[in-house]
C-alpha positions as a printed NumPy array, in Angstrom:
array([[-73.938,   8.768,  -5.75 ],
       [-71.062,   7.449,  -3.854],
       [-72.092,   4.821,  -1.23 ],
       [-69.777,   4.572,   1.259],
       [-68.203,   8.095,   2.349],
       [-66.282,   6.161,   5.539],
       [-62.913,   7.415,   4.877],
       [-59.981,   6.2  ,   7.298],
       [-60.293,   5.96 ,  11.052],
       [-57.005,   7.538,  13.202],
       [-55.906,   4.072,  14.398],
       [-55.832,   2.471,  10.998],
       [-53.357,   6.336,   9.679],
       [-51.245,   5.222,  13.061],
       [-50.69 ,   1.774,  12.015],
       [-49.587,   2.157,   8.272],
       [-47.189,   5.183,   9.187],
       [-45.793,   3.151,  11.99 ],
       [-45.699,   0.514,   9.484],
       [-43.917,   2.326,   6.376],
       [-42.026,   3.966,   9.133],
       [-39.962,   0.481,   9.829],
       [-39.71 ,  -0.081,   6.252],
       [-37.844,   3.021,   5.549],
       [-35.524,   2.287,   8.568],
       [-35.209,  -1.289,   7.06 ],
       [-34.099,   0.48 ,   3.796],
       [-32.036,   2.951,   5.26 ],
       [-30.079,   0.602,   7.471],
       [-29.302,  -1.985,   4.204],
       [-28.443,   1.13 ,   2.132],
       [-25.324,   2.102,   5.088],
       [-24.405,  -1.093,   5.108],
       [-23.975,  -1.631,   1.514],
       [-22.087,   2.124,   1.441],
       [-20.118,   1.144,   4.659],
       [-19.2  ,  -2.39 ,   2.788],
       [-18.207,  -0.167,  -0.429],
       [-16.285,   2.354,   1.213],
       [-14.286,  -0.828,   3.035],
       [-13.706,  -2.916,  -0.187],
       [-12.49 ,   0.668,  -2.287],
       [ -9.647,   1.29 ,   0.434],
       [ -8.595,  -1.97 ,   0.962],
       [ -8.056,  -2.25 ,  -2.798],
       [ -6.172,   0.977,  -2.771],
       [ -4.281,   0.097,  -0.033],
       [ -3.378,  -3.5  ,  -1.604],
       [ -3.096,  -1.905,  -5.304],
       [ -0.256,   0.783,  -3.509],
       [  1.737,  -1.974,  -1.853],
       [  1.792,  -4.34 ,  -5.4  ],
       [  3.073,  -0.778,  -7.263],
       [  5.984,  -0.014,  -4.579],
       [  7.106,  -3.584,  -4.412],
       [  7.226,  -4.144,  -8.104],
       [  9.182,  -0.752,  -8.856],
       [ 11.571,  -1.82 ,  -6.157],
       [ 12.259,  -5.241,  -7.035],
       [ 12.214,  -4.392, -10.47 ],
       [ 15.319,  -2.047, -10.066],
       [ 17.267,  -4.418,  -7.431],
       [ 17.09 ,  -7.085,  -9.35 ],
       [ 19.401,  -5.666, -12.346],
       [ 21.561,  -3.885,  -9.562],
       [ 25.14 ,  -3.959, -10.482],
       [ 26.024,  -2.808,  -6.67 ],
       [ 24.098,  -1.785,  -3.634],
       [ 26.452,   1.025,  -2.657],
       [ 24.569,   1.896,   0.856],
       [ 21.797,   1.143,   3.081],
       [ 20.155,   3.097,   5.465],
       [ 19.528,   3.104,   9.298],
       [ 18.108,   0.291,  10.679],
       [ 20.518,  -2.586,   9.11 ],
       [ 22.598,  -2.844,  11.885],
       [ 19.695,  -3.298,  14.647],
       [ 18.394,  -6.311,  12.172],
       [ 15.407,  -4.175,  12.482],
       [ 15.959,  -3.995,   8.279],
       [ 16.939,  -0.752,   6.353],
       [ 15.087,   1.91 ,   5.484],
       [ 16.466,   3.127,   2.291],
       [ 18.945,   1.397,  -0.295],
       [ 21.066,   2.972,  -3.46 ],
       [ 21.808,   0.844,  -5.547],
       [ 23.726,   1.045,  -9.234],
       [ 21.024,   0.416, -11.761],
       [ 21.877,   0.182, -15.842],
       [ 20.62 ,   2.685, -17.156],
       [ 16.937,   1.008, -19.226],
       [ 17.256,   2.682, -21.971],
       [ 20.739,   1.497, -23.242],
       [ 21.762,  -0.965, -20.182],
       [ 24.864,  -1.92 , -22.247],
       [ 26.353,   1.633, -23.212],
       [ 25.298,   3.938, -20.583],
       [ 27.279,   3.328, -17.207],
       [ 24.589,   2.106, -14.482],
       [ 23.305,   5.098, -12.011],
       [ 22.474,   5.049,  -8.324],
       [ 18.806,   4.667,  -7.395],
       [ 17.826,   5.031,  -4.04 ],
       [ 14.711,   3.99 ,  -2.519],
       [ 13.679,   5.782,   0.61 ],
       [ 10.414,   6.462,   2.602],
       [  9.782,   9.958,   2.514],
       [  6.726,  10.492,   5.172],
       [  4.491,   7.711,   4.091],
       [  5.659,   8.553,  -0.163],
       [  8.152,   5.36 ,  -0.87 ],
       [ 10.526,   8.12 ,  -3.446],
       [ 12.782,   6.892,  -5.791],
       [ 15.675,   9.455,  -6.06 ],
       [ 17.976,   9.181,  -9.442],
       [ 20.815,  11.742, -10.253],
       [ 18.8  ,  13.59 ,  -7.528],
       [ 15.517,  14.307,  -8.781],
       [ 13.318,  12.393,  -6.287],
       [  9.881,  10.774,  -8.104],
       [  6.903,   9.933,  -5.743],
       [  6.446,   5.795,  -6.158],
       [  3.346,   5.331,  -3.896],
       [  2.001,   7.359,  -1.46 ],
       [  0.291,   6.015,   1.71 ],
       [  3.342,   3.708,   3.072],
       [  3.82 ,   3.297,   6.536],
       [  6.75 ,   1.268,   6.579],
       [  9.316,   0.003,   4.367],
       [ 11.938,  -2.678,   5.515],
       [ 14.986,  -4.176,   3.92 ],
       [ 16.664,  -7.202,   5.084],
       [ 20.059,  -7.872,   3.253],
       [ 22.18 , -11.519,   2.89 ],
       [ 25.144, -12.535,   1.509],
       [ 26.077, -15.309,  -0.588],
       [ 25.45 , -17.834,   2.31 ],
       [ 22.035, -16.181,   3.129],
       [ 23.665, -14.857,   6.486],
       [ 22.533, -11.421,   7.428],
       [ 24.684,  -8.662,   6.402],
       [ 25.06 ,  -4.721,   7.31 ],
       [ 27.513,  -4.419,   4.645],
       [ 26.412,  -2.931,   1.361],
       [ 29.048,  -4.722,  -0.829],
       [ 28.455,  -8.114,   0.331],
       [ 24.981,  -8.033,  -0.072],
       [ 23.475, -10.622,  -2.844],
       [ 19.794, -11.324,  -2.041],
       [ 17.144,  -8.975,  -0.258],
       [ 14.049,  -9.747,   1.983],
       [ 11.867,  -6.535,   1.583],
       [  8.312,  -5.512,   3.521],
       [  6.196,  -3.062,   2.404],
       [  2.963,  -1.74 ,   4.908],
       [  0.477,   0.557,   3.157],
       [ -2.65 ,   2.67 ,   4.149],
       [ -4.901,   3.887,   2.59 ],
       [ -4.509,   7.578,   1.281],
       [ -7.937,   8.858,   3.054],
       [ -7.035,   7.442,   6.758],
       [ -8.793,   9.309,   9.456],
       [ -7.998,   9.058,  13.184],
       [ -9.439,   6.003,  14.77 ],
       [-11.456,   2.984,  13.375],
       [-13.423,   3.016,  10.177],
       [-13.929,   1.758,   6.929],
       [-11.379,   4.054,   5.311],
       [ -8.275,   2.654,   7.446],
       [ -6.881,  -0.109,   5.722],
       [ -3.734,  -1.402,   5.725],
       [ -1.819,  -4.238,   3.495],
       [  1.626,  -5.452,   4.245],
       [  3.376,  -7.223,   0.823],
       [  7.059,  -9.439,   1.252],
       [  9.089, -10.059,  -1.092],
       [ 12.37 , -12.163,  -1.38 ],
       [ 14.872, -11.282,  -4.27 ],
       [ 18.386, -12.77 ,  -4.947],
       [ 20.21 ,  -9.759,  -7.198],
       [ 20.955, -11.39 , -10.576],
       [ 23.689,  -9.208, -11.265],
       [ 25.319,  -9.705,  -8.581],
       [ 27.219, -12.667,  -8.793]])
């Protein structure tokens, strides 16, 4: 025989689904942030992961540049160049093989590195690339021959950018100074 056949009154039904009602929105709010925080920290990484990869294939190549044979527009406003070609020896046999031009351009927002003029993709998602040149004396210089050291800047975004603010429009800007070594 069951003694007490009570039950629940309306009120107290009310006052646990208004209860479990603001835990859920609790929950649901920590779960956005912690997918808003994600979504931030994965394209900031790509963004700073793209820059590191473009700036290392550049320098890499400039540094063993036996002569920077052109750069592009923007050199002569000291607004920095664009693009560069450069004579690179060749990696496979740099003693043998005559060096070839590379050039380094930004292609839409794909940095491309063009050789015997097949163009390769380096990075996509680069807003701006900029190339400051100097001579021996570390004066600014427009012309290509006289050029010994470089002062590059890379911007990236991140590949998924939307329109506006949000958590997938990151950007990282990398520098990097490089004296050509053989260049001399």
């Amino acid at each position: 025989m069951i003694r007490d056949q009570r039950g629940f009154t309306l009120a107290e039904i009310l006052v646990a689904a208004a209860v479990l009602s603001m835990m859920m929105a609790a929950l649901l709010i920590v779960q956005q942030q912690g997918q808003f925080a994600y979504i931030t920290g994965a394209a900031r990484v790509e963004t700073q992961q793209n820059a590191r990869w473009a700036l290392d294939a550049l320098t890499g190549d400039l540094r063993s540049a036996t002569d920077i044979t052109t750069l592009g527009a923007g050199c002569d406003t000291g607004g920095g160049a664009s693009s560069i070609t450069a004579m690179i020896p060749d990696p496979v046999d740099p003693v043998g093989l005559p060096p070839k031009p590379v050039q380094y351009s930004l292609v839409g927002t794909n940095l491309v590195r063009t050789i015997d003029g097949t163009p390769t993709t380096i990075t996509p998602g680069v807003e701006a690339l900029r190339l400051w040149c100097f001579d021996t004396t570390g004066i600014p210089t427009t012309t290509a021959g006289s050029v010994r050291s470089l002062h590059i800047r890379i911007q990236t975004r991140s590949e998924q950018a939307t329109a506006g603010a949000g958590p997938h429009n990151q950007r990282a800007a990398l520098e990097a100074h490089l004296r050509l070594r053989n260049l001399l």
